[in-house]
C-alpha positions as CSV (number, residue, x, y, z in Angstrom):
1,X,-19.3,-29.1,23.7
2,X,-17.8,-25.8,24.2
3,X,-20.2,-24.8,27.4
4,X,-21.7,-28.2,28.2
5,X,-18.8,-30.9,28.0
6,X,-20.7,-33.5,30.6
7,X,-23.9,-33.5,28.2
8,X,-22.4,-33.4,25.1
9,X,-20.0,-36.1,26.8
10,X,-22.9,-38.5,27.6
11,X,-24.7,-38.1,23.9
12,X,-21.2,-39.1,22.5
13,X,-20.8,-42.2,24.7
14,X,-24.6,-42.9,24.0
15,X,-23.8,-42.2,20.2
16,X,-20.6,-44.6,20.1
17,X,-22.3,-47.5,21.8
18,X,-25.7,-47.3,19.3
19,X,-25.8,-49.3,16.0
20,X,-25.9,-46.1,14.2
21,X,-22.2,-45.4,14.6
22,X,-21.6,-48.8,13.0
23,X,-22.4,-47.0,9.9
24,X,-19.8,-44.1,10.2
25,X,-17.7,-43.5,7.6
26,X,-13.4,-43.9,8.6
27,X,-13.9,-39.9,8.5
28,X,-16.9,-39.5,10.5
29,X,-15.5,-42.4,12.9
30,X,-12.0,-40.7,13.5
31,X,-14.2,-37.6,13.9
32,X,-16.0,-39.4,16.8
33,X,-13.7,-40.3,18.5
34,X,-11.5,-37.0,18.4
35,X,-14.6,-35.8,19.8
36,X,-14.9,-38.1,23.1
37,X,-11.5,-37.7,23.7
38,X,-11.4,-34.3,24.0
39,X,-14.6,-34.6,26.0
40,X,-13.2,-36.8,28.3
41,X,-10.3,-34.8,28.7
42,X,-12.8,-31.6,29.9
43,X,-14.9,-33.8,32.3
44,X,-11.4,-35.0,33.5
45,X,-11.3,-38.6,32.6
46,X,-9.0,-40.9,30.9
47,X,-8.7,-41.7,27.5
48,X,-10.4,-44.5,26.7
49,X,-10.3,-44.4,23.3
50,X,-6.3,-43.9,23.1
51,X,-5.9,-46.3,20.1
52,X,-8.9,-44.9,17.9
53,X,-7.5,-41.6,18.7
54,X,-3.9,-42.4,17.7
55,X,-5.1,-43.7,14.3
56,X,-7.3,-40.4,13.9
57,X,-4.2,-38.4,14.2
58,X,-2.4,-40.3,11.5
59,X,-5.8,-40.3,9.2
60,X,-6.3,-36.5,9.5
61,X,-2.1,-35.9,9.2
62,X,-2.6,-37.9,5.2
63,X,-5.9,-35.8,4.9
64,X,-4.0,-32.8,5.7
65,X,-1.2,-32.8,3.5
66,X,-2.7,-34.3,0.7
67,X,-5.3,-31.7,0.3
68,X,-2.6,-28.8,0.7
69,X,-1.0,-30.3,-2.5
70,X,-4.1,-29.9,-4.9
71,X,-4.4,-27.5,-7.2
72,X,-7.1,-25.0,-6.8
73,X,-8.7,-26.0,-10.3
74,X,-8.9,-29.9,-9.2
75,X,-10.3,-29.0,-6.3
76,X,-14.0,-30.1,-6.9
77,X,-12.7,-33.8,-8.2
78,X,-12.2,-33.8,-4.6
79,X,-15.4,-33.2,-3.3
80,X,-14.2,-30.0,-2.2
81,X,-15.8,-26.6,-2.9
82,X,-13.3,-24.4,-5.3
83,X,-13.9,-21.2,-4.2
84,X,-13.9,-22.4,-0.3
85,X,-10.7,-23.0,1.6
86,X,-13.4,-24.0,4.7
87,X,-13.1,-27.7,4.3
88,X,-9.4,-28.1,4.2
89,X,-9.2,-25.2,7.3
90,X,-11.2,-27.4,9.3
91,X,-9.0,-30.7,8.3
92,X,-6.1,-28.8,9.5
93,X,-7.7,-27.4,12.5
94,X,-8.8,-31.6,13.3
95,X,-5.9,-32.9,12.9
96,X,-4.1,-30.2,15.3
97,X,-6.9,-31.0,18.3
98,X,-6.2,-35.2,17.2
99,X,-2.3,-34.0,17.9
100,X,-3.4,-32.1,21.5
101,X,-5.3,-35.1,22.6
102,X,-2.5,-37.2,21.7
103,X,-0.3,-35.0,24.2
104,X,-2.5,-34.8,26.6
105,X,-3.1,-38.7,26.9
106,X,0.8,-39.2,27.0
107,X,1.0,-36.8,29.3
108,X,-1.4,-38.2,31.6
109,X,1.0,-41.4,31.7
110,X,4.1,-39.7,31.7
111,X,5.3,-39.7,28.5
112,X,6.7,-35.9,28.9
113,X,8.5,-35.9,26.4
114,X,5.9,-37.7,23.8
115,X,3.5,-35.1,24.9
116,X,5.6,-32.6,24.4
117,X,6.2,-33.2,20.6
118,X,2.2,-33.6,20.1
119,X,1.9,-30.2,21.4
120,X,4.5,-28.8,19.6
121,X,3.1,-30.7,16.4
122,X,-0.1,-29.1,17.0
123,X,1.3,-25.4,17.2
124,X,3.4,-25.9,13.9
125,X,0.5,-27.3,12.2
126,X,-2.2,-24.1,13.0
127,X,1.1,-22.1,12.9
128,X,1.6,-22.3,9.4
129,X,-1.8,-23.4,7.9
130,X,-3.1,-19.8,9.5
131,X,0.1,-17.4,9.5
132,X,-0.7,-14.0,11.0
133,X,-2.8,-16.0,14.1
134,X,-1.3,-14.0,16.5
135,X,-2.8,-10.9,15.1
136,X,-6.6,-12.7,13.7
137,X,-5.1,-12.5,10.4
138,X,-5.9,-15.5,8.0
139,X,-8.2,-17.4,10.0
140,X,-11.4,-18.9,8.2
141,X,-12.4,-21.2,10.8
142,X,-15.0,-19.3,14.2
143,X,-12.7,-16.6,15.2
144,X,-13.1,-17.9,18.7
145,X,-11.8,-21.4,18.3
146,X,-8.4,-21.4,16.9
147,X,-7.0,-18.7,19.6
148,X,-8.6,-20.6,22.8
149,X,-7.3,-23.9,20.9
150,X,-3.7,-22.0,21.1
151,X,-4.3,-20.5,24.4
152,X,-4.7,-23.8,25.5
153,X,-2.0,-25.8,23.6
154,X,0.6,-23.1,25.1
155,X,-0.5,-23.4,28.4
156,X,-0.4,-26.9,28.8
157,X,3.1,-26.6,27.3
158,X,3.8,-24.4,30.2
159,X,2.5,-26.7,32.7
160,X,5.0,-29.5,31.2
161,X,8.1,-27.3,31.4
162,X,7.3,-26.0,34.6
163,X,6.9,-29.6,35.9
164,X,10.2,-30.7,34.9
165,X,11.8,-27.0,36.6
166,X,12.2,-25.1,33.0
167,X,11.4,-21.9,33.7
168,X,12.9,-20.0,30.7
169,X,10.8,-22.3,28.2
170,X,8.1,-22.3,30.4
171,X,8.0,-18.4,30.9
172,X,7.8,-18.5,26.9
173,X,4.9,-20.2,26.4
174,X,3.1,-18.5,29.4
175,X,3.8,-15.5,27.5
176,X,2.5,-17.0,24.2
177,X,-0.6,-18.2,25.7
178,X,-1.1,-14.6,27.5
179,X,-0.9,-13.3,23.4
180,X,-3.8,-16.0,22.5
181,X,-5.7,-15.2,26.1
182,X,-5.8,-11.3,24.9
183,X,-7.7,-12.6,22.0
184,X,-10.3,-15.3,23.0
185,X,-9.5,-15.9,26.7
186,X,-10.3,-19.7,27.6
187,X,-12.3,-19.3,30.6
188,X,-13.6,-15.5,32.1
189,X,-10.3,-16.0,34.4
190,X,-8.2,-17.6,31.8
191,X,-5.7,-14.6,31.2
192,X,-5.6,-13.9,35.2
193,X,-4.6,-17.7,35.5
194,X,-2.0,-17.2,33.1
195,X,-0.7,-14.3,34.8
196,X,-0.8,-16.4,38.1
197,X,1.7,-19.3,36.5
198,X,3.8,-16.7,35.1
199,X,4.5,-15.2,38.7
200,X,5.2,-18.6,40.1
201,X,7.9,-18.9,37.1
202,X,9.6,-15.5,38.0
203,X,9.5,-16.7,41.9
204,X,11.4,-20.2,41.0
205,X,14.2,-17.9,39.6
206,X,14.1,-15.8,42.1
207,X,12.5,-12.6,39.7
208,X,10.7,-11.0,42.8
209,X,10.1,-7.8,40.9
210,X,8.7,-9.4,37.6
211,X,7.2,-12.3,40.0
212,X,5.3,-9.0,42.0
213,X,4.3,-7.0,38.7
214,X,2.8,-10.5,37.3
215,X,0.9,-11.1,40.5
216,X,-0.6,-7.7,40.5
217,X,-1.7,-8.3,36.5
218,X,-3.4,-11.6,38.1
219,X,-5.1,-9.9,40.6
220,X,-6.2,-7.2,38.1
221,X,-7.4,-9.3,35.8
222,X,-9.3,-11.6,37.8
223,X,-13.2,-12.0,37.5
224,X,-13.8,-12.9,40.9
225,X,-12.4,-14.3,44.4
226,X,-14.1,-17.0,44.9
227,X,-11.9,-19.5,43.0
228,X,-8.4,-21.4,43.0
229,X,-6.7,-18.8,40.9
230,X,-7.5,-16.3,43.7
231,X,-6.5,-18.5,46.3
232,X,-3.2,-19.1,44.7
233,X,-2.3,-15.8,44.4
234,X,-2.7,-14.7,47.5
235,X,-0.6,-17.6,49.0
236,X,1.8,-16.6,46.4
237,X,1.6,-13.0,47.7
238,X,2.6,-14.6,51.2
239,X,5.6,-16.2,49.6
240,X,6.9,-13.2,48.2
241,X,6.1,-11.3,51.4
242,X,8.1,-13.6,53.1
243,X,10.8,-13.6,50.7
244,X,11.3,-10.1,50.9
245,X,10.9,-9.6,54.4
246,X,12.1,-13.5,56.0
247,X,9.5,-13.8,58.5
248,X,6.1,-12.4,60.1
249,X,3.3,-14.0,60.8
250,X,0.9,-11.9,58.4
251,X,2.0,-14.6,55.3
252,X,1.3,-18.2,57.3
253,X,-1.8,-16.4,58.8
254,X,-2.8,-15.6,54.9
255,X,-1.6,-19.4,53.7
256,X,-3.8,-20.5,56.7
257,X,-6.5,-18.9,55.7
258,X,-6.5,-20.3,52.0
259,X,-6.0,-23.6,53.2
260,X,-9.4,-23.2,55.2
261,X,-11.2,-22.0,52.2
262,X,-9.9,-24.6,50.1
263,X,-13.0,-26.8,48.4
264,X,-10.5,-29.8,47.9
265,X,-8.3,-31.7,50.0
266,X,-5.7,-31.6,47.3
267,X,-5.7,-28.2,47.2
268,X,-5.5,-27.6,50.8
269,X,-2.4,-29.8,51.2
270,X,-1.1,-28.1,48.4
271,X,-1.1,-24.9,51.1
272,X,0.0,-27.1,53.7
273,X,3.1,-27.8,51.7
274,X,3.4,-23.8,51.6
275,X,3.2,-23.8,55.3
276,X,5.4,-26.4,56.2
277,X,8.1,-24.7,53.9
278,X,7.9,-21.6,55.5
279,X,7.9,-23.3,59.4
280,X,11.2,-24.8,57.8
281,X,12.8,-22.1,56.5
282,X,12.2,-20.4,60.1
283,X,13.9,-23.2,61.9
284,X,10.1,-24.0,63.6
285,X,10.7,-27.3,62.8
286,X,7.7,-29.1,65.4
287,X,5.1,-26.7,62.9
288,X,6.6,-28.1,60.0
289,X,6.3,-31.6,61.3
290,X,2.6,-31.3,61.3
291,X,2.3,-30.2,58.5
292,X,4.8,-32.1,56.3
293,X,3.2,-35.5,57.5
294,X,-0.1,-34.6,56.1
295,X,0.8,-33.7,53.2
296,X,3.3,-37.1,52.9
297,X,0.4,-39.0,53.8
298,X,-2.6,-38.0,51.8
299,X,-1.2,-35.8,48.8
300,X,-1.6,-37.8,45.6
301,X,1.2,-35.8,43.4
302,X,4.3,-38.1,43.8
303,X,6.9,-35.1,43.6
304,X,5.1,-33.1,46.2
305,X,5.5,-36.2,48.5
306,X,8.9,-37.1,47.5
307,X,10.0,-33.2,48.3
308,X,7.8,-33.5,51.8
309,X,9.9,-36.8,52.7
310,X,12.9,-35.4,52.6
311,X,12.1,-32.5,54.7
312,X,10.8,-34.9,57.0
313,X,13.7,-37.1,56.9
314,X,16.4,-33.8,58.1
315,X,13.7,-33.0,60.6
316,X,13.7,-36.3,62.1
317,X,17.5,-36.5,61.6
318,X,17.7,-33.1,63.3
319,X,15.8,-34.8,66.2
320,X,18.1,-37.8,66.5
321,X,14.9,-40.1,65.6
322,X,17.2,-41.9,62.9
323,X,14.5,-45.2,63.1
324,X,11.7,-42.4,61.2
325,X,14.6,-40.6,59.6
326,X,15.6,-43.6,57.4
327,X,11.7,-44.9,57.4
328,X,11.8,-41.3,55.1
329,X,15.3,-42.0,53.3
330,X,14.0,-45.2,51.9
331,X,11.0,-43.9,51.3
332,X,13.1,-41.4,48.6
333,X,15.3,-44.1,47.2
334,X,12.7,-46.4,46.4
335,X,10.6,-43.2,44.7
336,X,13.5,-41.2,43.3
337,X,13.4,-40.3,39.6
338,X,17.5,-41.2,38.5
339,X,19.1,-38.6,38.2
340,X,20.6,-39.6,34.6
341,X,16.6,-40.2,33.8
342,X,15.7,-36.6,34.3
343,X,18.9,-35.2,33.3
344,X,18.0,-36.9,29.9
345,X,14.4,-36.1,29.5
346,X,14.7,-32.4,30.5
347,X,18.0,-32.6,27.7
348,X,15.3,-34.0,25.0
349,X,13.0,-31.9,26.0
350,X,15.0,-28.8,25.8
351,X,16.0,-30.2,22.4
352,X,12.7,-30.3,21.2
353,X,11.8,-26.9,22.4
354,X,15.0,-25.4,20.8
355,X,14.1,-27.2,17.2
356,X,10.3,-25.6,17.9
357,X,11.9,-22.0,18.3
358,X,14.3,-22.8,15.5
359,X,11.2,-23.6,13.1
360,X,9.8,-20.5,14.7
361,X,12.3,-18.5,13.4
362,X,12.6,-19.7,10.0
363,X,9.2,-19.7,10.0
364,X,9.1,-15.8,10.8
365,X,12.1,-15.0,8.8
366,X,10.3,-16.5,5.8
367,X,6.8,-14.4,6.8
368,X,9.4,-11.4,7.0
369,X,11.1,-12.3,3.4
370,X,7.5,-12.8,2.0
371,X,6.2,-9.5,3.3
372,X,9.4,-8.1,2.1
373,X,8.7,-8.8,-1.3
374,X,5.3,-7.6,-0.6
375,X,6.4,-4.6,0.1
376,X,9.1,-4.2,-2.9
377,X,6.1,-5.6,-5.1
378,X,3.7,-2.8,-3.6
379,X,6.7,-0.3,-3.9
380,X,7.5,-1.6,-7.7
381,X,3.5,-0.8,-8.3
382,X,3.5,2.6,-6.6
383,X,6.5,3.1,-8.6
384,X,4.8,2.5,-11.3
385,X,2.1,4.3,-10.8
386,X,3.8,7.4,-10.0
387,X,6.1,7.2,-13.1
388,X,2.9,7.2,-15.0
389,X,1.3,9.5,-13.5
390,X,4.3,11.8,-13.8
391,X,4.4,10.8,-17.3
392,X,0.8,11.6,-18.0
393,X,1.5,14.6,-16.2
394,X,4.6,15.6,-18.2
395,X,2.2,14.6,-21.5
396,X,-0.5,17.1,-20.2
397,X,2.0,20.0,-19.5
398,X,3.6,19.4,-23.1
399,X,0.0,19.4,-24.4
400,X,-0.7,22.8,-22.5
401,X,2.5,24.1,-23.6
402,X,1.3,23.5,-27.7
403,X,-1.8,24.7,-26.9
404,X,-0.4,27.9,-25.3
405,X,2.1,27.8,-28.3
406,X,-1.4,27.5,-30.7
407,X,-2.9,29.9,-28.9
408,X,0.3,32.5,-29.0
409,X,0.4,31.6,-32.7
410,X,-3.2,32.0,-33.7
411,X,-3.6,35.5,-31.6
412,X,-0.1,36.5,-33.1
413,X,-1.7,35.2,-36.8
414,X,-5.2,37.4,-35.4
415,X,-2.9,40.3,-34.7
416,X,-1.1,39.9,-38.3
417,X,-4.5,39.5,-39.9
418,X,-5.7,42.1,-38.2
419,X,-2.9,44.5,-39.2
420,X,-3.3,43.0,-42.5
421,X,-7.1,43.9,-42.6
422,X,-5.9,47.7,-41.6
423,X,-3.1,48.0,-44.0
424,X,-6.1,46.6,-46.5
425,X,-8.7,49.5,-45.6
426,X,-6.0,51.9,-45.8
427,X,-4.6,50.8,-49.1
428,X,-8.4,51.0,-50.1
429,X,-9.0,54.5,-49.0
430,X,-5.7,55.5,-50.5
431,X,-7.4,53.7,-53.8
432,X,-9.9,55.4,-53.9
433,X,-8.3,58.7,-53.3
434,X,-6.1,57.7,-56.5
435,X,-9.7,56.8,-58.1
436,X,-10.8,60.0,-57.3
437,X,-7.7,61.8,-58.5
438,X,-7.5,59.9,-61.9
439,X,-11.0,60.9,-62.5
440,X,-10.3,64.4,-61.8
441,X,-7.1,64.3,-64.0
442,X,-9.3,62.7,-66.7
443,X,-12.1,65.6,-66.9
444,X,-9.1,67.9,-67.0
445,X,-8.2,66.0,-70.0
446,X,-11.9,66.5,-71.1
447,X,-11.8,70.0,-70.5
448,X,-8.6,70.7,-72.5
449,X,-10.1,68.2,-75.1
450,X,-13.1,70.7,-75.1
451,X,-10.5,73.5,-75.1
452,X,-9.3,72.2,-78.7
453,X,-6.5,69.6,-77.9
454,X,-8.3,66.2,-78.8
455,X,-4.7,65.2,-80.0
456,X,-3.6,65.0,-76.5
457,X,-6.4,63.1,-75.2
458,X,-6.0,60.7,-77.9
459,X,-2.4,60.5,-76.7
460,X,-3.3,59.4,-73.4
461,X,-6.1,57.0,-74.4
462,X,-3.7,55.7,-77.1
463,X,-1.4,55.0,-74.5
464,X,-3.6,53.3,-71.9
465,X,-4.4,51.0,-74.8
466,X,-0.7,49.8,-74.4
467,X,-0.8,45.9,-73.9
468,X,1.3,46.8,-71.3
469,X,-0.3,49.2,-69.5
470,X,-3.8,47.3,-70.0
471,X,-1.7,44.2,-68.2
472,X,-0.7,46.3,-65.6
473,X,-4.4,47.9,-64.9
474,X,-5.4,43.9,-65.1
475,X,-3.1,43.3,-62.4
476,X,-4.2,46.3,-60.3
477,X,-8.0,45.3,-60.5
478,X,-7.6,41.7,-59.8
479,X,-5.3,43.1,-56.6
480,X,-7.8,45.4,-55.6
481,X,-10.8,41.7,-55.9
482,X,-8.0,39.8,-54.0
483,X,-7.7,42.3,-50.9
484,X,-11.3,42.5,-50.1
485,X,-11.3,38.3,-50.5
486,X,-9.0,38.8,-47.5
487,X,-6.1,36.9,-49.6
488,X,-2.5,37.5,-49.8
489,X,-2.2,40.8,-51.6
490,X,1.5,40.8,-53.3
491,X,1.7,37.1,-54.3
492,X,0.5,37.1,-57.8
493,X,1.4,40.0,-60.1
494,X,4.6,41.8,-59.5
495,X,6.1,43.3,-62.3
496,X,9.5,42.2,-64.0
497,X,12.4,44.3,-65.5
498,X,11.4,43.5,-69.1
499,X,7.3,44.7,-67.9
500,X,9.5,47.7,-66.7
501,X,11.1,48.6,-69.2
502,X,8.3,48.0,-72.0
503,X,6.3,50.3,-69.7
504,X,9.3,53.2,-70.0
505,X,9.1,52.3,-74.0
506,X,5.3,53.0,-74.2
507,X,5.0,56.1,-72.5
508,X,8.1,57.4,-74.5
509,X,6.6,56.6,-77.4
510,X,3.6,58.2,-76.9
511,X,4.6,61.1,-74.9
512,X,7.6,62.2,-77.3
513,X,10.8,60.7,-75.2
514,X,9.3,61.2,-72.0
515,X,11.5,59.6,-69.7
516,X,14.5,61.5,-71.5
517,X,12.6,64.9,-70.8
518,X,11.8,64.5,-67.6
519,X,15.0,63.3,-66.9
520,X,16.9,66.4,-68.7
521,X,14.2,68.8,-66.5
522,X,15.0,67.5,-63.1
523,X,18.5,65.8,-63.2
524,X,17.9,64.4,-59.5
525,X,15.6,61.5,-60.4
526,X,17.1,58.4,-60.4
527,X,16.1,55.9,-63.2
528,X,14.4,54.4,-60.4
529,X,12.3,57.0,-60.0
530,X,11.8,57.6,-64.3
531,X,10.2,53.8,-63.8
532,X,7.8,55.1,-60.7
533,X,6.9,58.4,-62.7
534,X,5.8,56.0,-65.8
535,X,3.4,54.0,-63.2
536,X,2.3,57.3,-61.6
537,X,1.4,58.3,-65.2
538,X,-1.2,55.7,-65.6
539,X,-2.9,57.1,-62.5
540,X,-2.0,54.3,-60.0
541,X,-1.7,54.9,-56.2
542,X,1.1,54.4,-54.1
543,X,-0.3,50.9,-53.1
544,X,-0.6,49.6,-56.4
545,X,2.9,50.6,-57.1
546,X,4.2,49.0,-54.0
547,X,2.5,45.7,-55.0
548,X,3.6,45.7,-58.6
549,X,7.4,46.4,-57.5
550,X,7.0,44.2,-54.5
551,X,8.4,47.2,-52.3
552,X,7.2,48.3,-48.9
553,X,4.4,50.6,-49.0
554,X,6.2,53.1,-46.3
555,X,9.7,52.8,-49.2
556,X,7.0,53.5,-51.9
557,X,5.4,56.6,-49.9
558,X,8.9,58.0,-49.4
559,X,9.9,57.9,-52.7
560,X,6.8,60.0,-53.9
561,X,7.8,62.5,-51.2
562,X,11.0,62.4,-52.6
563,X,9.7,62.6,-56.2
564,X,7.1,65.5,-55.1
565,X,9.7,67.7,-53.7
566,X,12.0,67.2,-57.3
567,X,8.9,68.1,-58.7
568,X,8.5,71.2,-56.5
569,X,4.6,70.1,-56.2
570,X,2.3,69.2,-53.4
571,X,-0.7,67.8,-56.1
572,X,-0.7,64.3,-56.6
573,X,1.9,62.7,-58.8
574,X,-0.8,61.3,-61.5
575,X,-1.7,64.4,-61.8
576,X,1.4,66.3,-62.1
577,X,3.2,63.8,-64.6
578,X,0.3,63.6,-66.7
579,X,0.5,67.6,-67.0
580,X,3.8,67.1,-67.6
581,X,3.7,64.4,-70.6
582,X,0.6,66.4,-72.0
583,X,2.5,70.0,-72.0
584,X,5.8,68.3,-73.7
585,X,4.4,66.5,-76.2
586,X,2.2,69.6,-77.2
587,X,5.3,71.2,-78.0
């Protein structure tokens, strides 16, 4: 149908005229006869089938908008497939061609304006059942079909305006066809012919310069020179030549030689007419004669032959020949459109075309409010996504933040243990110096036991039996257990002031008042340091003592100095108050 309308032409007649289209469904029947009337209209006929084609368009019009009002899900009752928008595409896409062959059948008996609403019913229709045409966007349907369908429908829109001397709405749907030509052109010198009726638009106005950039796109554009399109444009080119320059012989010499290269004789009167306009124009009125009087006697186009009568008419009149001069006048009056006719059809015409670029603009105001909110939706979602994606950013930051937090915590807790673990191994070696100083004060006790003063070693045994002093070397070992468990060394068994001051009764009592002695021999001890001397006296280190009085260790250390110096001594304090307690309470 496409490539081969005269065969597919004569199987469609054959078809319609067998028994087997008796059996046609009203679908399949409308269908047919869509078909031959869009076949006829390629081969050039008439319409033969104007009423089944006018109830087609009303079938596929019900068809069209019903199935545009079902629901996606109640789709199938219909016959339809659910996930396929296909069936109801092509319904559209049916219904538009039943609309184009509607206009082109009124057109053909001269129902302008009729015609023109079928087209303009057929754009709308395509227009919104596929926004985004214009660009491919939402088509379903053979990419090449709807385009060319457009292509078409535009240009034949064109054609009307142009007919009834609209340029401006004619230059618009030149233009719109060019659009639909870029995409699918309808013939291999479809966008080159477009071109061509655009230039004679701009010439009717009088746009030489867009009517000259036009004719050079044509002549671009064009697939080859042996055709009407060609032939056109360069008697067009003559025109504009003449225009510009009002005279020569170079553009009748170029119309002259179209005309003998024309196939037709309606085409070659056609350049005729060209001719004869341009003899009249240059006052060579016996050339135009010629001329004018073929193309009043054997052109078929009734304006052509109205326009040539009354050329012929002033030319005769010119001549004083006022018997063929009114032969030509009646001629017009008997032919002539009224005035009041045209004047109204070109007014409902420009009517309809104002309510189609009305439409148009609603109809794009609403595609621009619809991607408007498109965009705000797709802006909302970015949104969106960016705010959680700075969130889950801002989440991961805090989250490296604690961890760095952790991490400073658990090296600062490292450091601290660490510190802790030397303060340990130095409390231990100063343990064991005390360990190792206790045993060498107790063999001194042996040796002065040996020496014959058992008394005073029963003193200093007697004494260590103390509860209190057994509590307090209790307290020591289970420090000394705790420290190598790596636990908290001070927590648990710090001394109070009443295990103070039973500690200063004990060692008094078994060392004759020995906090009141060594208080009356070195008058600068504090009774502070009376309570250190009596822990010093049971042989503990400076680390126990700092744990049992829950003092610093460095406070502790610099109270023995102090103590040492009182004392005058450099030996260890166990040692030196034990000496001391032993030599005063031998006396």
């Amino acid at each position: 149908m496409w490539h081969h309308p005269d065969s597919a032409l004569a199987v469609m007649m054959e078809f319609a005229e067998s028994t087997e289209a008796d059996s046609l469904g009203e679908f399949e029947g409308h269908y047919c006869q869509v078909l031959i009337a869009e076949l006829l209209f390629k081969n050039d006929y008439g319409q033969s089938n104007r009423k089944e084609l006018l109830k087609a368009v009303a079938y596929f019009d019900s068809l069209t908008f019903t199935l545009n009002d079902i629901p996606h899900a109640s789709r199938r009752h219909c016959g339809l497939d659910p996930q396929s928008p296909n069936q109801n595409d092509n319904i559209v896409f049916l219904s538009a061609r039943a609309h184009y062959m509607n206009g082109v059948g009124y057109y053909e008996r001269d129902s302008v304006v009729a015609a023109c609403g079928e087209y303009l019913k057929a754009l709308e229709m395509v227009e919104t059942h596929f926004p985004g045409i214009e660009t491919r966007h939402g088509m379903s349907l053979q990419p090449n079909h709807l385009p060319r369908f457009m292509a078409l429908t535009y240009g034949r829109l064109g054609d009307l305006f142009s007919k009834q001397y609209m340029q401006e709405p004619a230059i618009i749907c030149y233009k719109k066809a060019l659009i639909f030509n870029s995409i699918e052109p309808t013939s291999p010198n479809g966008t080159a012919k477009t071109w061509s009726l655009l230039t004679k638009q701009y010439y009717k106005i009088n746009q030489l310069d867009s009517a000259k950039y036009c004719l050079d796109e044509s002549l671009r554009l064009l697939y080859d020179t042996n055709n009407m399109i060609y032939r056109d444009l360069i008697s067009l080119s003559a025109v504009v030549y003449f225009d510009e320059n009002r005279g020569g012989e170079e553009p009748v010499n170029d119309l002259k030689r179209m005309a003998v290269q024309s196939p037709t004789e309606d085409e070659k009167l056609t350049r005729y007419n060209t001719i004869a306009n341009i003899y009249y124009l240059t006052n060579q009125y016996d050339s135009a004669l010629v001329y004018f009087t073929q193309v009043f006697e054997n052109k078929g186009d009734a304006a052509m032959k109205r326009s040539a009568a009354r050329f012929l008419r002033d030319i005769y009149q010119s001549r004083g020949d006022t018997l063929m001069a009114t032969q030509y006048a009646v001629y017009q009056v008997e032919n002539a459109v009224s005035q009041a006719e045209s004047n109204a059809q070109v007014s409902q015409l420009n009517e309809l075309f104002q309510q189609h670029l009305q439409w148009e603009q609603e109809r794009a105001e609403a595609e621009r409010q619809q991607a408007a909110r498109l965009r705000r939706n797709r802006m909302i979602v970015v949104v969106s996504v960016l705010v959680a994606v700075a969130a889950l950013l801002a989440w991961l930051l805090i989250r490296r933040k604690m961890k760095q937090q952790r991490d400073e915590a658990d090296q600062q807790m490292e450091a601290e243990r660490e510190a802790h673990r030397l303060e340990k191994a130095s409390m231990s070696g100063r343990l064991k110096r005390s360990n190792q100083e206790l045993r060498e004060l107790k063999d001194q006790m042996r040796q002065r036991a040996g020496n014959g003063t058992p008394k005073q070693e029963t003193q200093a045994e007697s004494f260590n039996d103390e509860p209190i002093c057994r509590l307090i070397m209790e307290r020591v070992n289970e420090g000394q257990f705790k420290a190598q468990m790596d636990c908290k060394l001070y927590q648990d068994y710090a001394l109070g002031k009443e295990q103070v001051m039973a500690l200063r009764e004990a060692a008094d009592r078994h060392f004759g008042q020995f906090t009141v002695r060594l208080a009356k021999a070195y008058p600068n001890l504090t009774k502070g340091d009376l309570d250190y001397c009596c822990l010093y006296l049971l042989g503990l280190s400076d680390a126990d003592i700092s744990a049992l009085m829950q003092r610093a260790y460095a406070t502790v250390s610099e109270r023995s100095r102090k103590i040492k110096t009182i004392f005058g001594t450099e030996e260890p304090l166990s040692v030196a108050l034990v000496s001391f307690a032993n030599d005063s309470a031998s006396i």
